[in-house]
C-alpha positions in Angstrom: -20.8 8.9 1.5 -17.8 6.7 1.0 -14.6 5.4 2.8 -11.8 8.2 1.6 -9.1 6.6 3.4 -8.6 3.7 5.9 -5.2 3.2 7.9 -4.5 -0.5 10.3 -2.1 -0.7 12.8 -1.6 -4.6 14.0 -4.5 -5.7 12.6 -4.7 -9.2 11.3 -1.1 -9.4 9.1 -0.9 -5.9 8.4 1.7 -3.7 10.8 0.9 -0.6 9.1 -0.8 0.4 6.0 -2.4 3.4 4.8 -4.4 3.5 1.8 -6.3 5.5 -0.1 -10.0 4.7 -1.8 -11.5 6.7 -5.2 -15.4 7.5 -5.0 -16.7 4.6 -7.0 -15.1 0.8 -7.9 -11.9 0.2 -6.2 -10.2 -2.9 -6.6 -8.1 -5.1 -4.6 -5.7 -7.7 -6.6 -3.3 -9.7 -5.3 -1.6 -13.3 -4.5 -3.3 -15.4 -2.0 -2.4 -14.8 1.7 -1.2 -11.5 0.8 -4.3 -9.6 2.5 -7.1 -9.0 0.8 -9.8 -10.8 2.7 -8.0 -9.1 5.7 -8.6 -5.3 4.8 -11.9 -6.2 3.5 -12.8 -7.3 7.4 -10.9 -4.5 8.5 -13.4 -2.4 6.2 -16.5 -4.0 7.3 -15.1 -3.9 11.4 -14.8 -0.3 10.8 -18.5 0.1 9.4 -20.2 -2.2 12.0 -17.6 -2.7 15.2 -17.6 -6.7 14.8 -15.9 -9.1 12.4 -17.5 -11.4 10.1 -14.6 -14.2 10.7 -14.0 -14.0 14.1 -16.0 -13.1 17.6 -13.4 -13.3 19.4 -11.5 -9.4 18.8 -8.1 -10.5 20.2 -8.3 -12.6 17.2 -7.8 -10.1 14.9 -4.6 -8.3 16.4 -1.1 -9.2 14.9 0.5 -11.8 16.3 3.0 -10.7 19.0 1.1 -7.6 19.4 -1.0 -6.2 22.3 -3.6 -4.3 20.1 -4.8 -3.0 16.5 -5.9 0.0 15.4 -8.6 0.7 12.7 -8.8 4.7 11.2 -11.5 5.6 8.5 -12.1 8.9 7.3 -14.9 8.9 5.4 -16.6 12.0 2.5 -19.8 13.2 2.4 -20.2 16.2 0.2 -16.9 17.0 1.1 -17.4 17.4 4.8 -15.2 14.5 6.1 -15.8 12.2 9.4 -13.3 10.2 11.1 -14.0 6.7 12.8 -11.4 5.0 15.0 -11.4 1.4 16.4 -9.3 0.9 19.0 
């Protein structure tokens, strides 16, 4: 089983993204403060409904912003599964 595809809404500095994961090594790259950390909690919310930074959840919306939403779809032999955190 792995994490096909994981969309945020509001969460942490992200508005919006949508991105899409290959079976096997991904990697994230970037500049500092540009978001890595952030989808990797986003990641780990999604697996285990709590952060690892924070245990407060309003913490982790976008500021100005009343909520976030986390969507994963995840593959196992082909047969996918959605999870959504809202």
């Amino acid at each position: 089983m792995y994490l096909k595809n994981i969309k945020l809404t509001n969460f942490r500095n992200y508005s919006y993204i949508d991105i899409d994961f290959e079976n096997g090594i991904n990697i994230l790259y970037g500049k500092n403060g540009n978001g890595k950390t952030n989808l990797l909690e986003a990641i780990y919310f999604l697996g285990i409904t709590k952060s690892h930074r924070s245990f407060i959840d309003n913490n982790l919306t976008k500021k100005n912003e009343n909520f976030f939403l986390l969507n994963g779809r995840l593959l196992d032999n082909s047969i996918p599964t959605t999870l959504e955190i809202y």
